[in-house]
C-alpha positions as CSV (number, residue, x, y, z in Angstrom):
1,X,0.0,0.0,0.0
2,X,2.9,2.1,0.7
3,X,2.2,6.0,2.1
4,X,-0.7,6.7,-0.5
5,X,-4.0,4.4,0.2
6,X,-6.6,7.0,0.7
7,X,-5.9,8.6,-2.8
8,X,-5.4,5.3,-4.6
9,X,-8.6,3.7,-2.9
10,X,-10.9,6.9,-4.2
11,X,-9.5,7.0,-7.2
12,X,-9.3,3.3,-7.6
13,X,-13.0,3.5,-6.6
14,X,-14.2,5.7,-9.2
15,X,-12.3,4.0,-11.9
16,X,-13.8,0.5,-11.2
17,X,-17.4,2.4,-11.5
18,X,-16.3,3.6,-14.7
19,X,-14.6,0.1,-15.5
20,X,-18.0,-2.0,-14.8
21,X,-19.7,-0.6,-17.9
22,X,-17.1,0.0,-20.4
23,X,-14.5,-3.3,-19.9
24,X,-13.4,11.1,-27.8
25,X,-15.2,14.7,-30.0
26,X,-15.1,16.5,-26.9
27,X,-17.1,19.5,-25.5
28,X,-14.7,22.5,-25.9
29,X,-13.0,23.4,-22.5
30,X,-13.8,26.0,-20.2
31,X,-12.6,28.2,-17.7
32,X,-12.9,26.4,-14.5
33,X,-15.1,28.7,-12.1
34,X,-12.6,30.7,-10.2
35,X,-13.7,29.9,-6.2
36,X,-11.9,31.5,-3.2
37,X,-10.7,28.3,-1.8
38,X,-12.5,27.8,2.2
39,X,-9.7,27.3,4.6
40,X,-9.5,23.8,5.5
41,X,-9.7,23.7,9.5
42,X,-6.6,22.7,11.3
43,X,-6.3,21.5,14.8
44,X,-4.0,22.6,16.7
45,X,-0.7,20.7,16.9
46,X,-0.7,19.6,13.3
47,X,2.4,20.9,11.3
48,X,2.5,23.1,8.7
49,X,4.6,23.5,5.8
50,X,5.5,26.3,2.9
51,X,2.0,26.3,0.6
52,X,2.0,24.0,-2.8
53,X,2.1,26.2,-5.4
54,X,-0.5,24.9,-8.1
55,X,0.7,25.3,-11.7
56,X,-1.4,27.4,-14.1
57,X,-3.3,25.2,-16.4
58,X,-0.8,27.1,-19.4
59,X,1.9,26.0,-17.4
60,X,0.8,22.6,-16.0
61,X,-0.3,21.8,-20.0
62,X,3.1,20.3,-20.9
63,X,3.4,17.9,-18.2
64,X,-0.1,16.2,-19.1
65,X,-0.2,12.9,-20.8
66,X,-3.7,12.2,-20.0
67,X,-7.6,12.8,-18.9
68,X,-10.6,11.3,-18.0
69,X,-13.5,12.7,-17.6
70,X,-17.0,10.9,-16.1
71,X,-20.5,13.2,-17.0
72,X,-22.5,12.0,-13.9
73,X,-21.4,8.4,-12.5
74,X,-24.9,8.4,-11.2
75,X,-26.2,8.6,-15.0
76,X,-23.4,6.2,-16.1
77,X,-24.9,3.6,-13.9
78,X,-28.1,3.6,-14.5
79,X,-28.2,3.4,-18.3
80,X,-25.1,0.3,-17.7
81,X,-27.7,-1.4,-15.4
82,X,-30.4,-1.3,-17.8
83,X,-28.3,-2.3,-20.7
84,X,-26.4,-5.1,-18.7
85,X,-30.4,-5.7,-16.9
86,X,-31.2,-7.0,-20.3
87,X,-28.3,-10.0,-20.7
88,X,-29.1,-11.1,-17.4
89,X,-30.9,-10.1,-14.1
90,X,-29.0,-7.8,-11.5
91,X,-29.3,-8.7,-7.7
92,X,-29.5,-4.8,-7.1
93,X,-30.1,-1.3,-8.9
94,X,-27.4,1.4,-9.9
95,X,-27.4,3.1,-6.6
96,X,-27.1,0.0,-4.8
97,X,-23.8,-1.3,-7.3
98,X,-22.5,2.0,-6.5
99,X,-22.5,2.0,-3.0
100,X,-21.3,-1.7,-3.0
101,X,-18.4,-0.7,-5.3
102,X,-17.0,2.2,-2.9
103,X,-17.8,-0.1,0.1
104,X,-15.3,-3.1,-1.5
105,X,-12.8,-0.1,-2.4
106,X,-12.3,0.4,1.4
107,X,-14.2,4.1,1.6
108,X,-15.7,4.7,4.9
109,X,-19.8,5.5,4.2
110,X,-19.1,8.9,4.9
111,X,-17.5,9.8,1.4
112,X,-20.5,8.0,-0.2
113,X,-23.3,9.9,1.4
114,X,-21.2,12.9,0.8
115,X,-20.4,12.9,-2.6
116,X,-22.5,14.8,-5.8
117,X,-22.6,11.8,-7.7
118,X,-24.8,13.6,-10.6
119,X,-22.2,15.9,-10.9
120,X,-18.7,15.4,-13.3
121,X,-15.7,14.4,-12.0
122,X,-12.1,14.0,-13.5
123,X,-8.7,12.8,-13.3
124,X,-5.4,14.1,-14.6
125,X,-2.2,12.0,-15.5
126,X,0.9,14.5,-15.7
127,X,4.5,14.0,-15.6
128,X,7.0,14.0,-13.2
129,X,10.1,13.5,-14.7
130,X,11.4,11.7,-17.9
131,X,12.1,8.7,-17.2
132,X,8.8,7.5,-16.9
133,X,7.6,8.5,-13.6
134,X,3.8,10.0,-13.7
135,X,1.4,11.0,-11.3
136,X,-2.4,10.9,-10.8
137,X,-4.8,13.5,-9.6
138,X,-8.4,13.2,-9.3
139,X,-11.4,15.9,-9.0
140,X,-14.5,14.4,-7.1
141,X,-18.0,16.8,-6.3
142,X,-19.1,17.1,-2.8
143,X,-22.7,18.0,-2.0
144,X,-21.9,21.0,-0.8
145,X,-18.3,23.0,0.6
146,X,-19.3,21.4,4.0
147,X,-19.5,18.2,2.7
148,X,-16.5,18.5,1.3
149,X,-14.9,18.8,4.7
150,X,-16.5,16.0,5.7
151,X,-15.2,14.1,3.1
152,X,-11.9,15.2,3.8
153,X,-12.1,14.0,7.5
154,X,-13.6,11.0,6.4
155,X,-11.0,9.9,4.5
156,X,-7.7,9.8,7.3
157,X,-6.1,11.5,10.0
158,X,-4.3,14.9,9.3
159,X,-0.8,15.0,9.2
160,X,0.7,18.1,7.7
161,X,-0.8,20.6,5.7
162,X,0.7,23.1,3.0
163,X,-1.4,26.1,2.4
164,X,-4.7,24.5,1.6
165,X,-3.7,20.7,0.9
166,X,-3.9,18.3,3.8
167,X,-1.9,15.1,4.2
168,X,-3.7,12.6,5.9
169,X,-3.3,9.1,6.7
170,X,-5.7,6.6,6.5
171,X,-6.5,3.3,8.8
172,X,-4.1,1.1,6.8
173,X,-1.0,3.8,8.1
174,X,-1.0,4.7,3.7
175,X,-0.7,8.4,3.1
176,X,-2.2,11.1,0.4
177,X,-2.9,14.7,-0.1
178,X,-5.9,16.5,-0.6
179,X,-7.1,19.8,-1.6
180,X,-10.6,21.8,-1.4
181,X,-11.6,24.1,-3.8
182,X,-15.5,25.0,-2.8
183,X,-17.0,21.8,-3.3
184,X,-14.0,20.0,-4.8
185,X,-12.1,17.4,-3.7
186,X,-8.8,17.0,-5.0
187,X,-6.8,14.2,-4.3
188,X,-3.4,12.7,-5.1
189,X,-0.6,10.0,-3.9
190,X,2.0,12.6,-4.7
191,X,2.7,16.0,-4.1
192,X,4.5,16.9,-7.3
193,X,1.4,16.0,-9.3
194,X,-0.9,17.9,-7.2
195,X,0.9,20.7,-8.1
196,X,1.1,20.2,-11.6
197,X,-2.3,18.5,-12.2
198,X,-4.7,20.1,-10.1
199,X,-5.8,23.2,-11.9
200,X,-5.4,20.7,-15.1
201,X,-8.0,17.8,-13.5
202,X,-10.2,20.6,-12.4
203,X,-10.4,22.7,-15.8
204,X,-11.4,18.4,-17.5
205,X,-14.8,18.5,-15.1
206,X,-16.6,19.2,-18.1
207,X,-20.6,17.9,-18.2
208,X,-21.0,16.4,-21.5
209,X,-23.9,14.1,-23.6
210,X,-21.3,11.5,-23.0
211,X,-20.7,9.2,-20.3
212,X,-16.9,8.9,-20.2
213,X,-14.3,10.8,-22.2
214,X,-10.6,10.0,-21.9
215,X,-7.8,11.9,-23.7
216,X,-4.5,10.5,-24.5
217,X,-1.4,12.7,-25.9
218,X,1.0,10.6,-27.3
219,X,3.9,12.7,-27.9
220,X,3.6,13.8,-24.1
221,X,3.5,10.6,-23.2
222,X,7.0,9.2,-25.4
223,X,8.5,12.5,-24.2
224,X,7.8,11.8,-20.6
225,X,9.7,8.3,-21.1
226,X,12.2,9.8,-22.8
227,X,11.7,9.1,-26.2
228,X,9.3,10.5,-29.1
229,X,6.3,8.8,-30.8
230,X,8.2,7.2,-34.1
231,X,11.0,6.0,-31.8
232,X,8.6,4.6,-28.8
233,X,6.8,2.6,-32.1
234,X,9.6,1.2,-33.2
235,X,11.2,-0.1,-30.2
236,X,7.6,-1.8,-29.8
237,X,8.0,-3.4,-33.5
238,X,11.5,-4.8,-32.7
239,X,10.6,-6.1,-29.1
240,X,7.4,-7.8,-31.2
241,X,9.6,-9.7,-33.7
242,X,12.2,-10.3,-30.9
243,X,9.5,-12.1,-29.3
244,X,8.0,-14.5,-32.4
245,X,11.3,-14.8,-33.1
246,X,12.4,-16.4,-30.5
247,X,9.4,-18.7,-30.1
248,X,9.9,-19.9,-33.6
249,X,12.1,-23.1,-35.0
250,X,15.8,-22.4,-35.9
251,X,16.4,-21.2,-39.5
252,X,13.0,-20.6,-40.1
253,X,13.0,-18.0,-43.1
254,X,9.7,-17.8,-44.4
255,X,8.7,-17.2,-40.4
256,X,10.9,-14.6,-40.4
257,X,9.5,-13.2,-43.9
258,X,6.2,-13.6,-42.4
259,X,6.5,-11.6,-39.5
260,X,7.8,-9.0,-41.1
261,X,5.4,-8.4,-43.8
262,X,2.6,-8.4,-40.7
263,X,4.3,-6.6,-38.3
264,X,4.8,-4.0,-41.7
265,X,1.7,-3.3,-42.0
266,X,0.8,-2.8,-37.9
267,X,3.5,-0.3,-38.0
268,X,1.8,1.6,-40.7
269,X,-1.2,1.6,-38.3
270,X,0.3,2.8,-35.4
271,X,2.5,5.1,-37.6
272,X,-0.9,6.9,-38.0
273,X,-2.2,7.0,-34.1
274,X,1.5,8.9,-34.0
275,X,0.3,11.4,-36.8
276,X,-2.0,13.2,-34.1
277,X,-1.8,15.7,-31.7
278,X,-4.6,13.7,-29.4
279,X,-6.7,10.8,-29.0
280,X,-9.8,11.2,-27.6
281,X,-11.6,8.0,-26.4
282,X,-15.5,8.2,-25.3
283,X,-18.7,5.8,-24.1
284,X,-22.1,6.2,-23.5
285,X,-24.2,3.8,-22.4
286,X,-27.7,4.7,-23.8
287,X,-30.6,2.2,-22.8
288,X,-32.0,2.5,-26.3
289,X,-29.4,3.1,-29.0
290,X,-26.7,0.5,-26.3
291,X,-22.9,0.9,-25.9
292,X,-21.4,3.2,-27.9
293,X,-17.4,3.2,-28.2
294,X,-16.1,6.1,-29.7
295,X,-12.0,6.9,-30.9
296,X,-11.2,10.0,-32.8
297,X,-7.6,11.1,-34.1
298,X,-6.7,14.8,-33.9
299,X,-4.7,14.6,-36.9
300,X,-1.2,16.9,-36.9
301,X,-0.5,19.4,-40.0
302,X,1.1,17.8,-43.0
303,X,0.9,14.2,-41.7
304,X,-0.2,10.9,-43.4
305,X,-3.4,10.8,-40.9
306,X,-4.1,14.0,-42.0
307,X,-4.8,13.2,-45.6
308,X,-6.3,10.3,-44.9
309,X,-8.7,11.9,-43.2
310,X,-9.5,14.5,-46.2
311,X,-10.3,11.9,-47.8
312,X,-14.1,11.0,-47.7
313,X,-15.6,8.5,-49.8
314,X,-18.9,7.1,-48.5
315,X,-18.6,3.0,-48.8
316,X,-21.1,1.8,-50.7
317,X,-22.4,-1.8,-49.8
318,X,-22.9,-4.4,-53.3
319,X,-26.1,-5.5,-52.7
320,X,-26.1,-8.7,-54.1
321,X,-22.3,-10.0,-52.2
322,X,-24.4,-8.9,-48.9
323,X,-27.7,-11.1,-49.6
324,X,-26.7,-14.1,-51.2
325,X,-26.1,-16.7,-48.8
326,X,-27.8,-14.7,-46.2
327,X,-27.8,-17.8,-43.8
328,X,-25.1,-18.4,-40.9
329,X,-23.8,-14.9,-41.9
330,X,-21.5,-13.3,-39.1
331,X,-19.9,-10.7,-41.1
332,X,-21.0,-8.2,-43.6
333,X,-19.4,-4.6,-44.9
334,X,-17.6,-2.8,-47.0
335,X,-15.6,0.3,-47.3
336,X,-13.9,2.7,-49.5
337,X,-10.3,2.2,-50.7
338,X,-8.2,5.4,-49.3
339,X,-4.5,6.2,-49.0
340,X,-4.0,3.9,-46.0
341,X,-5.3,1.2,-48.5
342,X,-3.7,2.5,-51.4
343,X,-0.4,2.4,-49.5
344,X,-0.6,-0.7,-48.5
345,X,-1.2,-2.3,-52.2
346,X,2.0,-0.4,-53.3
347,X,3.8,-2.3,-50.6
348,X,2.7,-5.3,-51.8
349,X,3.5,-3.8,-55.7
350,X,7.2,-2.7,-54.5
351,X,8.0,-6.3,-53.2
352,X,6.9,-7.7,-56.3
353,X,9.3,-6.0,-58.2
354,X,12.2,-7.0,-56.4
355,X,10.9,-10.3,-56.1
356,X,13.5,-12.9,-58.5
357,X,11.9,-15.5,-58.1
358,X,9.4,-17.5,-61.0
359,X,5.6,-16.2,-61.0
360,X,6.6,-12.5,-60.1
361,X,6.3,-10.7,-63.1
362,X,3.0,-12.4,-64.0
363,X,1.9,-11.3,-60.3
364,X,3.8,-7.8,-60.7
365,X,1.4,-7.4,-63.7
366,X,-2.1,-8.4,-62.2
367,X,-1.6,-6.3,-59.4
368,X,-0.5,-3.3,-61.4
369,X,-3.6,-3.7,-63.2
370,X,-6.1,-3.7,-60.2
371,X,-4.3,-0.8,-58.8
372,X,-4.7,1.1,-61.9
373,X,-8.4,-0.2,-62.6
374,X,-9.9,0.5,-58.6
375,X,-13.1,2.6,-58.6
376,X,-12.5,3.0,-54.4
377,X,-14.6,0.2,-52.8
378,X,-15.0,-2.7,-51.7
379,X,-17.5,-5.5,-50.2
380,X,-17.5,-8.5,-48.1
381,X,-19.5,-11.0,-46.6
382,X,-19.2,-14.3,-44.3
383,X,-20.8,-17.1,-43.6
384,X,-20.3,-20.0,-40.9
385,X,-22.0,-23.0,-41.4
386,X,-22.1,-26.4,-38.6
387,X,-21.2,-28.9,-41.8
388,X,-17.9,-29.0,-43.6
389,X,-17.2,-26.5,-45.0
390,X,-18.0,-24.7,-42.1
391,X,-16.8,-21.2,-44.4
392,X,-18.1,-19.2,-47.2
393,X,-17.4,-15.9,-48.8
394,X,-17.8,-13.6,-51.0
395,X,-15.7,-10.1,-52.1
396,X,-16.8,-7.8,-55.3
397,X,-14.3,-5.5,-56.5
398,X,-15.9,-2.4,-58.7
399,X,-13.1,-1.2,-61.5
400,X,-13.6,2.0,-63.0
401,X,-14.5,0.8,-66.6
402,X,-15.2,-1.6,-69.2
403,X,-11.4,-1.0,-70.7
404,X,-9.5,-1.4,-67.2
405,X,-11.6,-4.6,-66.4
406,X,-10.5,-6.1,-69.6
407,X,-6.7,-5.4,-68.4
408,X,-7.3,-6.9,-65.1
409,X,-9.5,-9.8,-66.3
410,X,-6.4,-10.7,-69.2
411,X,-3.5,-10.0,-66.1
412,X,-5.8,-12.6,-63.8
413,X,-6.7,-15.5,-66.9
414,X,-2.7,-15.2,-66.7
415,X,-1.6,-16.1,-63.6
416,X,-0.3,-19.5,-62.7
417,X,0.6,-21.6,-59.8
418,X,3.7,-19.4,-59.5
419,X,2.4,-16.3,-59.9
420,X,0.1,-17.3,-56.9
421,X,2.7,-18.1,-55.2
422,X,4.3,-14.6,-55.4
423,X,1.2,-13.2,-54.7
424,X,0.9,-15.2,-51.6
425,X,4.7,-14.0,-50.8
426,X,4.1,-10.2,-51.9
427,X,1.0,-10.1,-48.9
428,X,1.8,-12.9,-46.3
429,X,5.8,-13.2,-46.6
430,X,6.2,-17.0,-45.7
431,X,3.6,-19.3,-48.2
432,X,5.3,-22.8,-46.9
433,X,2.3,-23.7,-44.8
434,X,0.0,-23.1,-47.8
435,X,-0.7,-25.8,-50.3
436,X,-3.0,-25.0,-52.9
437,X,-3.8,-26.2,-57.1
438,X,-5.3,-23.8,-59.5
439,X,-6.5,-24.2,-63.1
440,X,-8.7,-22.2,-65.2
441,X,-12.3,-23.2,-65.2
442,X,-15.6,-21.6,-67.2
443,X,-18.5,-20.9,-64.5
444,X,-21.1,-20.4,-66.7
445,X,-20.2,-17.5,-69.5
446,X,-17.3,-16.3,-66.8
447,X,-14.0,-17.6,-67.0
448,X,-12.3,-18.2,-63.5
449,X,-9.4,-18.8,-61.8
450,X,-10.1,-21.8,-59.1
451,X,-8.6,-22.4,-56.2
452,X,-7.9,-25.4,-54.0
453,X,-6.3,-23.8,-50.2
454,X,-5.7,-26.1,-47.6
455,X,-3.5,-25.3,-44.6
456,X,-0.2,-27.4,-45.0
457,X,0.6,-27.8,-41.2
458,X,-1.8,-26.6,-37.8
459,X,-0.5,-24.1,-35.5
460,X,1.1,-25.9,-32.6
461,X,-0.8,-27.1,-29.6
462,X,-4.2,-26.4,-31.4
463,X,-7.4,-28.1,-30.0
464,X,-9.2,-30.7,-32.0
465,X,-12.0,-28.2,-32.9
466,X,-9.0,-25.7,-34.6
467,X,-7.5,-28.4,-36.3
468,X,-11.3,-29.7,-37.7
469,X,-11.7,-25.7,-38.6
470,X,-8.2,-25.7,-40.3
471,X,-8.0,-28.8,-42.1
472,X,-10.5,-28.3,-44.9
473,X,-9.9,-27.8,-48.3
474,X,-11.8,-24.2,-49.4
475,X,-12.9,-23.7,-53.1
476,X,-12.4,-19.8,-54.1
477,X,-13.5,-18.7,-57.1
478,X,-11.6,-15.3,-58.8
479,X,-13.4,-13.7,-62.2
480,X,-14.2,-10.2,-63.3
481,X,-17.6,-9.8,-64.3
482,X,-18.5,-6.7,-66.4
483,X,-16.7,-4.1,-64.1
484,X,-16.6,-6.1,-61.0
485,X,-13.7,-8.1,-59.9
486,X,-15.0,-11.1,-57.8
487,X,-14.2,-13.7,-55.1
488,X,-16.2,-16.3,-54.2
489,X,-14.6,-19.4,-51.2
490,X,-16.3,-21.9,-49.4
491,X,-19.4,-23.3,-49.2
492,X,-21.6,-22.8,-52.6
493,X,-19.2,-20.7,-54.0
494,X,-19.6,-21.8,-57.4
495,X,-23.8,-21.3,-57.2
496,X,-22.8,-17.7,-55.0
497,X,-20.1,-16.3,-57.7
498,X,-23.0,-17.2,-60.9
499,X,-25.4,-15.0,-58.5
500,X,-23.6,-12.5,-57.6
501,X,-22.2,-11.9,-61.2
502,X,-25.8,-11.7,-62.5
503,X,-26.2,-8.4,-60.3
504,X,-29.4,-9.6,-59.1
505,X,-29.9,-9.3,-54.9
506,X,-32.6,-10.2,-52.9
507,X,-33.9,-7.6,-50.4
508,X,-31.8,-7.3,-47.4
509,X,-34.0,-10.2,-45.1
510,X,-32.2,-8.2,-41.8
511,X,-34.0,-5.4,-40.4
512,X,-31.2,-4.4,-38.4
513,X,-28.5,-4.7,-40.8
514,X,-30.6,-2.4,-43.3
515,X,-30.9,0.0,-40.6
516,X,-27.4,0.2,-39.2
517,X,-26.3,0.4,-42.7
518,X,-28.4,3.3,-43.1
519,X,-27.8,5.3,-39.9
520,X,-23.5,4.8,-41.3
521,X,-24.5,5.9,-45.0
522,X,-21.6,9.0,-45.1
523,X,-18.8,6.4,-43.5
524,X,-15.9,5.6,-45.3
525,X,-16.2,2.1,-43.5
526,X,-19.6,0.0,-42.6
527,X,-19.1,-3.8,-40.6
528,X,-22.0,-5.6,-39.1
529,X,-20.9,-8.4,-36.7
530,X,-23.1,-10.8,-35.7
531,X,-21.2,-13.7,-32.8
532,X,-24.3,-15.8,-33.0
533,X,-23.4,-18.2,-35.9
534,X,-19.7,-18.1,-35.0
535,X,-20.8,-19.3,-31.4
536,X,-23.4,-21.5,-32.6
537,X,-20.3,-23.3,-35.1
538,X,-17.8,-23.7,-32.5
539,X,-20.5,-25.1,-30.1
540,X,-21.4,-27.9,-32.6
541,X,-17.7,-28.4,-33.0
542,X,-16.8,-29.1,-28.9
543,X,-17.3,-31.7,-26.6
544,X,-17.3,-29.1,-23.9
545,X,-20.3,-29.2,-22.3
546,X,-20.5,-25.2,-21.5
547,X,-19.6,-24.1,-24.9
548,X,-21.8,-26.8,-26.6
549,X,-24.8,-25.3,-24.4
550,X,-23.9,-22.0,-25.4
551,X,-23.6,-22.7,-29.5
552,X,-27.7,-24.2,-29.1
553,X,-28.7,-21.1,-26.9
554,X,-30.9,-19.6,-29.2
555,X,-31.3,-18.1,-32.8
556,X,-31.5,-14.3,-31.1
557,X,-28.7,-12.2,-32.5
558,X,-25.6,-10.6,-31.0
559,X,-24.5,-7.7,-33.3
560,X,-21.7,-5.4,-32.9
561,X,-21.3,-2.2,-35.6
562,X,-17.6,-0.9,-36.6
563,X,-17.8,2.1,-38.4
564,X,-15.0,4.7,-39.7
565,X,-14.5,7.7,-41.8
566,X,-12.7,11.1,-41.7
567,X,-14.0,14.7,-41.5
568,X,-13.6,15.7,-45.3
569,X,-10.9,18.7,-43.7
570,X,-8.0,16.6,-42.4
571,X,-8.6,17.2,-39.1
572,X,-10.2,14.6,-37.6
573,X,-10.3,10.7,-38.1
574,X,-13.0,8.5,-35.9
575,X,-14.4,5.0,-35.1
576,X,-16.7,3.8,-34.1
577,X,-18.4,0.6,-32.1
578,X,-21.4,-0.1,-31.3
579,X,-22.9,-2.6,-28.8
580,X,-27.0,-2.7,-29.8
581,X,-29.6,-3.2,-27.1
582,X,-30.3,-6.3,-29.0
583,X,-26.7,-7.8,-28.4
584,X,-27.8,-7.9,-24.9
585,X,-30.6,-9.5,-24.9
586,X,-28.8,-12.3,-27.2
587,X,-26.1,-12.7,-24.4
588,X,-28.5,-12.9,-22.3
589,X,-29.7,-15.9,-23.9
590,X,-27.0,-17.5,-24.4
591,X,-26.0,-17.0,-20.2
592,X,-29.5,-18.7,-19.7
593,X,-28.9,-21.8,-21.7
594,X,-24.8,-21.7,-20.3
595,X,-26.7,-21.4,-16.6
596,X,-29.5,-24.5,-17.4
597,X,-26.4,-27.0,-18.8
598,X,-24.6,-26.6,-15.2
């Protein structure tokens, strides 16, 4: 516990209130409202020490690395009671949870009767040094100034003060400071960062339509551990293929290959998250619209996240890849094909052309063609099925013209088993535990490429149910169609590439998936997830008893929504997930029947 328990058990308190429900545009700051801070009241005998001077929030601002901010906790409760009250019952409403919560955190009932818990509260995250020391401060609302006090006394035996922070100790013999600003608490393990983060923690008590906002600033954060963003990513990078590395068989080339093509392209990613001045990170949990997770990217001046997100280009959904095959389907989207995506096909392109070996120029050729003939989107759908095989797909490709899809169409009737091959090695690096035949078949009036992929070897240690999953031979099917490039795998995907390619789709049969489609129409990026057929496969695939309960639980669905887009000015890149009231009430099905087969 150390010398700071009564600051780390509120603030520990409020977090696990906040962590309950959720496992950022945020309103523009204000002026905190300048009080004449009460005198705290000192008996007599207690030392006193020179006054903490409390940093300007101008001069505090380059020592913070981070925020949160909570609207009303009393508000976040209640709407996380009723959406969890839907999966399963709850032995006890928000206001009972809530007092339960700071009870197990070790608060004497005092601070909870005491407490404006309809009001915002906030914690700061500044620097101390730059090594990687930091410090936590937290903002909590008292009823009232004198319930503040109370709150104060409450919480330990004075110590010391300085000017108007206390140090107290609390039962346990752990130490913290405190400081009252009207009705204010402010609270810290460590003096430093009460200095420097109190102003900061009281200017992020913000009331806001969302529940909890968290803001992260990365290059505050590298600088505080002594490095910068780019540097900080790739020491991360290096540790990461240390790691595989060293868990993979001596001599191993195409592992090595292959983990550096992947971890290529998750560099790119976080390469962007270091493009911004800020992260924000929000929830709200709304009884009828559900969980909302919300990211956005304060993109820097003259960055790569910065054009990315001037780039908008709504995605637009092919109807007929979305419908056909409707049944067992657990993913469905599509999204527009931007300068991240862009950047990552010329990756692939650049390896290519330094790739000797047979099959690359072929290769080098088709996927010069695609990237030449792209209109900007793309679809995809999957199914999951209890019989072998358990997968089926479908991707359309839109090409700009009738001339450019006669180039790609000629570059694909010419690839080979080689130029597969390079393909293969241009996206995945290592192609060794791959075994696959192709030949050129007519489907219909389209002329194909057709694949045979089966996994040559299983990861090691995997269960009987991954090595079932992985050790079926998958059909895919590869044609341009009028402008459409096309891919069809799995399951049917002879009958689903003939009906797709005739352009004719059956209504959407999914309400929600029409509607959540709609309410994302100006996104750059649109996926419905729905677990229910994924669980309902892997529990006709176990012996376990639990998981086999759980995979015959019901029909009801559990959707999740991902979307993305940017701002159309650069400045601003978001995401998007959302948790549906009705994903709740799947789970909560799914706990009954887990609950009836114990």
């Amino acid at each position: 516990m150390g010398d700071r328990e009564p600051a780390r058990r509120v603030l520990g308190a409020c977090l696990l209130i906040i962590g309950l429900v959720s496992c950022a545009e945020t309103p523009k700051q204000q002026k905190p409202a300048v009080t004449a801070p009460l005198t705290t009241p000192v008996p007599a005998g207690i030392p006193k020490g020179p006054a903490i001077a409390l940093l300007a929030p101008a001069a505090a601002r380059p020592y913070l690395l981070a925020t949160v901010t909570v609207s009303s906790i009393d508000r976040l409760l209640a709407n996380g009671t009723k959406l969890v009250g839907q999966a399963m019952p709850l032995p006890m409403d928000a206001v009972g949870l809530r007092d339960m919560l700071l009870s197990q955190a070790g608060l004497p009932p005092e601070v909870a009767v005491n407490m404006d818990f309809a009001s915002p509260s906030a914690a700061a995250f500044v620097a101390l040094d730059g090594k990687g020391k930091s410090g936590a401060v937290l903002a909590v609302p008292a009823r009232g100034p004198a319930e503040a006090q109370k709150i104060i006394d409450a919480l330990g035996k004075k110590i010391t003060t300085r000017g108007e922070a206390t140090l107290i100790e609390g039962n346990t013999g752990g130490r913290g400071w405190l400081y009252k600003t009207g009705n204010i608490v402010v609270l810290s393990d460590d003096v430093d960062a009460l200095a420097r983060g109190t102003t900061l923690t009281l200017e992020a008590r913000r009331p806001g339509a969302e529940d909890v906002t968290a803001v992260l600033f990365p290059e505050a954060i590298a600088r505080a551990n002594g490095t910068d963003v780019k540097s900080a990513i790739n020491h991360f990078l290096k540790e990461m293929e240390e790691k595989q590395a060293s868990s993979s068989a001596p001599g191993a080339a195409g592992d090595a290959a292959a983990r550096e093509h992947s971890l290529e392209a998750l560099g790119e990613a976080l390469a962007l998250a270091g493009d911004t001045s800020s992260i924000e990170m929000s929830l709200v949990a709304d009884s009828a619209k559900g969980l909302i997770i919300r990211a956005r990217f304060n993109a820097r001046p003259g960055t790569k996240l910065e054009t990315v997100a001037k780039e908008v280009k709504a995605f637009k959904l092919d109807p007929a890849v979305a419908t056909t095959s409707a049944g067992g389907r657990f993913l469905i989207g599509g999204n527009s094909i931007g300068p991240f995506w862009r950047g990552v096909l010329a990756t692939s392109c650049e390896r290519l052309a330094t790739d000797k070996q047979k099959g690359a120029p072929a290769a080098l050729a088709y996927y010069d063609a695609v990237v030449a003939a792209l209109a900007g989107q793309q679809s995809l759908s999957l199914s999951l099925y209890k019989e072998a095989p358990y997968l089926s797909g479908a991707v359309a490709i839109p090409l700009q013209d009738a001339a450019s899809a006669g180039k790609v169409a000629a570059s694909l009737a010419a690839l080979d088993s080689a130029a597969a091959s390079a393909l293969l090695r241009a996206q995945l690096g290592d192609t060794s535990s791959v075994e696959w035949t192709v030949k050129k078949e007519s489907v219909g009036k389209l002329k194909t490429q057709h694949f045979k992929v089966k996994l040559k070897k299983k990861p090691a240690g995997a269960s009987d149910m991954s090595k079932r999953l992985l050790g079926q031979t998958l059909d895919v099917y590869w044609t341009v169609a009028d402008t459409r490039m096309l891919l069809t795998l799995g399951k049917d995907a002879k009958t689903r590439l003939t009906a797709i390619a005739s352009g004719k789709a059956p209504p959407e049969p999914n309400k929600a998936v029409a509607e959540a489609q709609a309410a994302a129409v100006a996104r750059d990026l649109f996926y419905y997830v729905d677990l229910t057929p994924v669980l309902s496969v892997v529990g006709s695939l176990t012996e376990e008893q639990r998981l086999a309960a759980l995979g015959k639980g019901g029909s009801n669905p559990i959707p999740v929504v991902f979307t993305a887009g940017g701002d159309g000015a650069g400045k601003l890149w978001t995401v998007d997930l959302t948790v549906p009231p009705a994903a709740f009430a799947g789970i909560g099905t799914l706990v009954a029947a887990g609950i009836g087969a114990n």
